[in-house]
N, C-alpha and C positions, 0 to 999 in steps of 0.2 A: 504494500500500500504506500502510495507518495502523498502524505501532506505535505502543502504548497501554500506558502501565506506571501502575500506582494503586497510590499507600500509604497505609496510611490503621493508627491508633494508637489503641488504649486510651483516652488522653490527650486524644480528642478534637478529630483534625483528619486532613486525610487530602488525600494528592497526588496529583494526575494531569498528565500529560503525554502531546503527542498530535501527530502528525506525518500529515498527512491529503494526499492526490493523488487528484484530480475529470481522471480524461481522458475529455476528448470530440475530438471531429473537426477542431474548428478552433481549440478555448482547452483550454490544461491549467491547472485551480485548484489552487495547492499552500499549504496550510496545516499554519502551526504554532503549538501552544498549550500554556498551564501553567496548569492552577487549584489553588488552595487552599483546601480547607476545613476553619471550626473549626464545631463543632456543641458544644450543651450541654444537659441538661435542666435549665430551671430551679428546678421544682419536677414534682411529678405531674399538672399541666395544662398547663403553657407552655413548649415547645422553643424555639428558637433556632438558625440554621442561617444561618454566611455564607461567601460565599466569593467571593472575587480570579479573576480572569480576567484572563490577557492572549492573544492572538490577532495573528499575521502572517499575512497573507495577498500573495502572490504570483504574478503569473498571467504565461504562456507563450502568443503568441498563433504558434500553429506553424503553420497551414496559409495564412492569409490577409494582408497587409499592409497592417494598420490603420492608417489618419493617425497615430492618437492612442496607437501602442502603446507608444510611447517613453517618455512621461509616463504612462503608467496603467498600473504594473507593480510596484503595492505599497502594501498597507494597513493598518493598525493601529487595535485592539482594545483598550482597559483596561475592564474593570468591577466593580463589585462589589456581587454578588446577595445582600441581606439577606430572609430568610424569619422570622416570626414565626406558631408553628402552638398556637393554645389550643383545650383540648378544652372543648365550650361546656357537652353533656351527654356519659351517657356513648355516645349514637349521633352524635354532633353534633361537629363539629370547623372551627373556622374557621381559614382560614392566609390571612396576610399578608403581599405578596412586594413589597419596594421593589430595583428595578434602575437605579440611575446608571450609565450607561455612553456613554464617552466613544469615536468611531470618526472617524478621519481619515484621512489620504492618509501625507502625510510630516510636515507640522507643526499640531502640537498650538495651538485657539486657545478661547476660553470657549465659543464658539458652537458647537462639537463636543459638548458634553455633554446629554444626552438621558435623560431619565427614563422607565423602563418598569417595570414590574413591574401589581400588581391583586390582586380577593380572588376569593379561592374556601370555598365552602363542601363540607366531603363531611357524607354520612350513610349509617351503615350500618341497612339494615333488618334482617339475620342475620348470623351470621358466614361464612355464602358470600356474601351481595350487599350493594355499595355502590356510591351514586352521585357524583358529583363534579360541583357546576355553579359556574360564575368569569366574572366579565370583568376580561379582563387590557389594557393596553395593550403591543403586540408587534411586532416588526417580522420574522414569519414569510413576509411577502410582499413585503420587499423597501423598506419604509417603514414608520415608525411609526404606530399605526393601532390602536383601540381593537376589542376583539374578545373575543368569547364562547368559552368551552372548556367541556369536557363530557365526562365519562366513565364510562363503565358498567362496574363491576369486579365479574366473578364467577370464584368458586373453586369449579374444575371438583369438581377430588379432590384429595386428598394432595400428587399429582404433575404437576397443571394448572391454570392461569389463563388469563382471558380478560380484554382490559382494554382495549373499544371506545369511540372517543369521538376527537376535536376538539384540539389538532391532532394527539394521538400515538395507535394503537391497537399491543397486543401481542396475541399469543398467545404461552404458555410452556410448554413439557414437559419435565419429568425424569423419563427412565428411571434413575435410581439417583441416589445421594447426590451422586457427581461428575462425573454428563455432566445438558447444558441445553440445548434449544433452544427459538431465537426464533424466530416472523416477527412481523417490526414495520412500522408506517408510518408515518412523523411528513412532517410539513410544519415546512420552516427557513428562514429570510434573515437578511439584514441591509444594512445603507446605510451608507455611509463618506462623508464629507464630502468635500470637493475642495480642497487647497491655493487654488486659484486656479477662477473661472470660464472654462468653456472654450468659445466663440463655434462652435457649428457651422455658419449660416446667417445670415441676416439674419435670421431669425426663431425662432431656436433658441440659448438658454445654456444648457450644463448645469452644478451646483453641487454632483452628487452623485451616487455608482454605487450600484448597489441589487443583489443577488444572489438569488435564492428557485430552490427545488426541491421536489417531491415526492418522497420517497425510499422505495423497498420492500425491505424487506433479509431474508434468514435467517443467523442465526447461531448457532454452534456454542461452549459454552464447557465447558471441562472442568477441575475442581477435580483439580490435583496431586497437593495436598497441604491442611491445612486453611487455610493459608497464601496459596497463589500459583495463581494460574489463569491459563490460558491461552484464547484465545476467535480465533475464526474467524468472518471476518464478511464476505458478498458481495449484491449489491443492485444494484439501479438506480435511476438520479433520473429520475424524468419532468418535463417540463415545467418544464426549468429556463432562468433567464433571468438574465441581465446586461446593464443597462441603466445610459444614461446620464440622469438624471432630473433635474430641475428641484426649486428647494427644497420645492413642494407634492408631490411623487413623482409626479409625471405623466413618462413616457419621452418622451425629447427623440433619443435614440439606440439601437438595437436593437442589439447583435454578432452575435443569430440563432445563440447559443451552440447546440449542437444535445444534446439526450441522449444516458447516459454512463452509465456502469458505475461502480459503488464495490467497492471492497477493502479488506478490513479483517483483520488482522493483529493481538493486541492480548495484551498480558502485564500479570497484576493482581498487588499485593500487597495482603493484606488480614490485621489485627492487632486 
């Protein structure tokens, strides 16, 4: 279950905190995290949007008895995603995303920090259609890895969107001012470095874990008040994997983590 509480301020900055549990058959992933964001309009063409990340990750290996379960049972996250978004004309909008972010095991060392972020450009041709094409560098599969995004946004009615494209697509409908529903699909990973290399063979080190899934979800969120919403959220990850990887991200180790259900639980504040 993920509870999910967001505050977010006039003032220009806004919290989230997020308590996340991935069970499958033989590894349970449990995650916890805090972001903060400040956002600003500079003027009437150049926003500004940053924000702080931290991330625990702890895993549960319940069905199986891994050599390596003793020592691989806990991960850490820092980042900090700066976006810079100028409107070029008035159909025309460039955004610029720089992501330093730092992913280890238990001890923090220079060689942990890793830069991702990339550009996108959107354009609107009406005020129902816009496209969005980027290449970002991402580590949605489990290694950093330069890659192309893409997204087709159209607005159905009043009370619908459509928003297909690389790695995330929605569909959204509200029937009334305070009930929402999703389905979404995003593609996610990430790679945690290793305290230490860990010899599986003669002919195998690993230097680093890697995580990725495809995840399809529907969710439910309902406006309280103008204030606080509450949202319900269930889905499944396909094709998810956890691997022990070599510093190029070549897998050196399978877990054969197997598909899993997500539950999502989630309380917003919004000011």
């Amino acid at each position: 279950m993920i509870p999910i509480l967001n505050a977010s301020a006039q003032s220009g900055y806004s919290l989230e905190l997020n308590v996340k549990t991935q069970p499958t058959e033989k590894i349970t992933v449990n995650e916890t995290g805090i972001g903060l964001t400040f956002f600003r309009n500079i003027d009437s063409k150049n926003k500004i949007t940053n924000t702080i990340k931290y991330k625990n990750i702890g895993i549960n290996y319940s069905l199986e008895n891994y050599d390596l379960q003793n020592s691989l049972n806990q991960f850490t996250s820092f980042g900090n995603d700066f976006e810079l978004s100028h409107q070029l004309t008035g159909e025309t909008k460039l955004n610029l995303e720089i992501n330093p972010i730092v992913n280890f095991e238990n001890n923090f060392g220079i060689s942990d920090v890793s830069i991702l972020g990339g550009l996108e450009v959107n354009h609107s041709f009406n005020p129902t259609n816009s496209i969005n094409i980027g290449i970002k560098r991402m580590s949605i599969f489990g290694k950093p890895e330069i890659l192309p995004t893409f997204s087709f946004h159209h607005q159905i009615n009043q009370n619908s969107f459509v928003n297909v494209g690389f790695p995330n697509s929605t569909f959204s409908y509200s029937n009334s001012t305070r009930n929402s529903f999703s389905v979404t699909n995003s593609f996610d990973g990430n790679f945690h470095n290793l305290d230490r290399p860990r010899v599986l063979d003669d002919l195998n080190t690993a230097t680093k874990v890697s995580f990725s899934q495809m995840t399809s979800a529907l969710e439910y969120e309902r406006n309280m008040d103008s204030n606080w919403f509450v949202s319900l959220k269930g889905g499944y990850e396909f094709n998810k994997k956890y691997n022990l990887t070599n510093n190029s991200g070549d897998s050196k180790f399978d877990f054969n983590i197997s598909n899993g259900y997500i539950f999502n639980i989630g309380i917003k504040y919004k000011h």
